[in-house]
C-alpha positions in Angstrom: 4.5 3.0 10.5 8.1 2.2 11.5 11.2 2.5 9.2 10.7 -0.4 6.6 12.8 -3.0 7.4 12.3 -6.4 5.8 10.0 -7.1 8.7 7.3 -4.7 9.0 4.9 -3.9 11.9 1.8 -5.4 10.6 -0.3 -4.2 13.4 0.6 -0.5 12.7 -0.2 -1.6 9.1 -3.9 -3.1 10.6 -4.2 -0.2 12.6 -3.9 2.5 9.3 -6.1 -0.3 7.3 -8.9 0.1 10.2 -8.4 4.2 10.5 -8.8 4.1 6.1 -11.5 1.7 5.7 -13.4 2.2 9.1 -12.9 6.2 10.2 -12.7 8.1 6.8 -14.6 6.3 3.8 -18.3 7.9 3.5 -20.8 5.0 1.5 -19.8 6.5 -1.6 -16.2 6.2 -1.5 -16.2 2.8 0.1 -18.2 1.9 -3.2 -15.5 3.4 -5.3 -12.7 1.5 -3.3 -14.9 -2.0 -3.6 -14.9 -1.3 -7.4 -11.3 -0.8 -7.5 -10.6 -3.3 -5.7 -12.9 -6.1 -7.8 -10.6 -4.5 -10.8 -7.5 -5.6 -9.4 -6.6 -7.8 -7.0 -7.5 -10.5 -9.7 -6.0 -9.3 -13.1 -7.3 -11.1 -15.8 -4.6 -12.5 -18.6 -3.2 -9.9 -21.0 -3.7 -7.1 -18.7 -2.0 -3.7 -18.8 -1.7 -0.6 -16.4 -3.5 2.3 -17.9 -1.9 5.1 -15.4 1.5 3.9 -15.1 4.2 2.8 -17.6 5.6 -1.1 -17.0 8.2 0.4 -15.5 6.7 2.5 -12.9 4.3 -0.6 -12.1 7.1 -2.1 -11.4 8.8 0.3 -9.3 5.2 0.6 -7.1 5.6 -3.2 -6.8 8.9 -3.4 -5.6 8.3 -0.1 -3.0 4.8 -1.9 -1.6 6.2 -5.4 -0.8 9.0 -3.3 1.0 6.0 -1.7 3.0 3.9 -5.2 3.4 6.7 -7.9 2.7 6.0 -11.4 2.2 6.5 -13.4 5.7 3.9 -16.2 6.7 1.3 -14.5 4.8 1.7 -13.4 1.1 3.0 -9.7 0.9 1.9 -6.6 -1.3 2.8 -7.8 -4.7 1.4 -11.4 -4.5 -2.0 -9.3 -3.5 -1.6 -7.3 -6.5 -1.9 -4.1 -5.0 0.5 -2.8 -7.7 -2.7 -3.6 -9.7 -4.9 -1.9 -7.1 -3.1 1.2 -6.9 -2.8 1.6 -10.8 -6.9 1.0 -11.2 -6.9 3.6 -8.7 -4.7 6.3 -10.3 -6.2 5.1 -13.8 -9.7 5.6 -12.5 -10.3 7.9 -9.2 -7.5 10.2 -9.2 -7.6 13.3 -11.5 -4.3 14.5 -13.9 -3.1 16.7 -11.0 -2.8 13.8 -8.6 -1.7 11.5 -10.8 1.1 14.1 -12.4 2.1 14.2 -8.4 2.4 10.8 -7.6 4.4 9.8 -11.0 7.1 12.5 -9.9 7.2 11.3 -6.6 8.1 7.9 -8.0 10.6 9.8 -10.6 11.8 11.7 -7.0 12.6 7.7 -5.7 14.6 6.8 -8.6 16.6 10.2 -8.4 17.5 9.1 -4.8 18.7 6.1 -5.8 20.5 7.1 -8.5 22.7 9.3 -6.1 23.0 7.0 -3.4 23.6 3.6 -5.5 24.3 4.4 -9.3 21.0 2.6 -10.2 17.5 2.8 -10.8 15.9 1.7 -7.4 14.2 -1.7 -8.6 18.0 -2.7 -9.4 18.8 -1.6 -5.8 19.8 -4.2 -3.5 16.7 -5.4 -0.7 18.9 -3.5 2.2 19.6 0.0 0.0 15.4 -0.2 -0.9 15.1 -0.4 2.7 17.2 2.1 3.6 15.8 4.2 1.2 12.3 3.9 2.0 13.2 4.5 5.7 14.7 8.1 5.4 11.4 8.8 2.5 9.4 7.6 5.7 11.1 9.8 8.5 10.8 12.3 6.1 7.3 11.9 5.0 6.6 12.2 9.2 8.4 15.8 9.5 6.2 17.3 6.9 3.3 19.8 7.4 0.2 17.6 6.9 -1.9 20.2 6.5 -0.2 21.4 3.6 -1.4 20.3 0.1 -0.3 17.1 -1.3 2.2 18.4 -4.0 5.4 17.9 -2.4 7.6 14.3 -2.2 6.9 13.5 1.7 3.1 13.7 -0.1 3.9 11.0 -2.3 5.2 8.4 0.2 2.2 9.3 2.6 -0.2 8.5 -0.1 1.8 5.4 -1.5 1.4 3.9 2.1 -1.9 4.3 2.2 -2.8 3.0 -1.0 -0.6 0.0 -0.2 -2.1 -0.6 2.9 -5.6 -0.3 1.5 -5.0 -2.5 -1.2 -3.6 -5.2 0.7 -6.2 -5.2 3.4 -9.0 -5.3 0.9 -7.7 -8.4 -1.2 -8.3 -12.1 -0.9 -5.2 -12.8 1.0 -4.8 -9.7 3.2 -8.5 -10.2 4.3 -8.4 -13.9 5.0 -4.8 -14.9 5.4 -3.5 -12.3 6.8 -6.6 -11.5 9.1 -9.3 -13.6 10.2 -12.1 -13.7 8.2 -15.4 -15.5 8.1 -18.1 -14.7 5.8 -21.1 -15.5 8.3 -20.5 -14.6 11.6 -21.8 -16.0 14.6 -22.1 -14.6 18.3 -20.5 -11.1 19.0 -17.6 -11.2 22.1 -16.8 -7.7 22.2 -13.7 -8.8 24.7 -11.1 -11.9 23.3 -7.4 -12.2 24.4 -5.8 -11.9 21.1 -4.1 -15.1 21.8 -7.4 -16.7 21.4 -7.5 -16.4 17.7 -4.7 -15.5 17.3 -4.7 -12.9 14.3 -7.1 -9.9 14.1 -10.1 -10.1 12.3 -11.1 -8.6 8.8 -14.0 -6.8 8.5 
């Protein structure tokens, strides 16, 4: 994915959401995800993150609506994947990865705090950006192969959950893409500017 800008390349964002939900998931996982996801996306009244403090929800919220801003479509936070991503660290990630991922967001405010003089939610749009785009570059020089425990780790995996998460709610599955629930006939070759947005899946 690019630097984060306020307009993001949504087809490198589609093109991550296909490798995530198409290329990697076994059935098991993809079960895991669905139940995540049903957990989520619609947060019932008087709920409360059970991995994160209100805080550090927020700070996820700001960071993945700089990743998947709102445009035409709604962006990360309207999708709730702030929600998502807490279910997710509540639920399917163990202490380790959850200790890693916490610091990484501690790591974030540490940045801003030396750049700006203030916590990164109270950053303005254009520092968040800027912000998120040396994380990014950064995150892109590190050894992949290495285990997920340093702060390039965190941004990787924040993407991805972000990316995840919006793809497999209500509005990134039918207002961002295409979507229809019974498909008919299969074209296995349409100019894009047929229909105009990809499809979901």
């Amino acid at each position: 994915m690019p630097p984060l800008p306020d307009s993001v390349d949504r087809r490198e964002a589609l093109r991550r959401a296909a490798f995530l939900l198409g290329g990697v998931l076994a059935a098991p996982a993809a079960a895991t995800l669905l139940a995540a996801c049903e957990a989520s996306h619609d947060a019932p009244e008087g709920w409360a993150p059970r991995a994160l403090t209100a805080a550090q929800l927020e700070q996820v919220a700001v960071i993945a609506e700089r990743i998947i801003p709102t445009t035409d479509t709604p962006g990360a936070r309207a999708a709730g994947v702030h929600r998502f991503i807490d279910v997710m660290l509540a639920e399917y990630y163990d202490g380790a990865e959850r200790t890693r991922f916490v610091a990484g967001l501690a790591d974030v405010d540490v940045r801003a705090a030396r750049a700006h003089g203030r916590s990164f939610v109270r950053c303005s749009a254009a520092q968040q950006s800027a912000l998120l785009a040396q994380l990014d570059h950064e995150s892109l020089g590190a050894d992949r192969a290495a285990e997920p425990r340093d702060v390039h780790a965190f941004f990787r995996r924040m993407k991805e959950l972000t990316v995840l998460g919006y793809y497999s709610s209500q509005p990134g599955a039918t207002r961002e893409l295409r979507y229809e629930a019974v498909p008919g006939r299969f074209d296995g070759c349409v100019p894009l500017a047929r229909v105009g947005r990809a499809w979901s899946v």
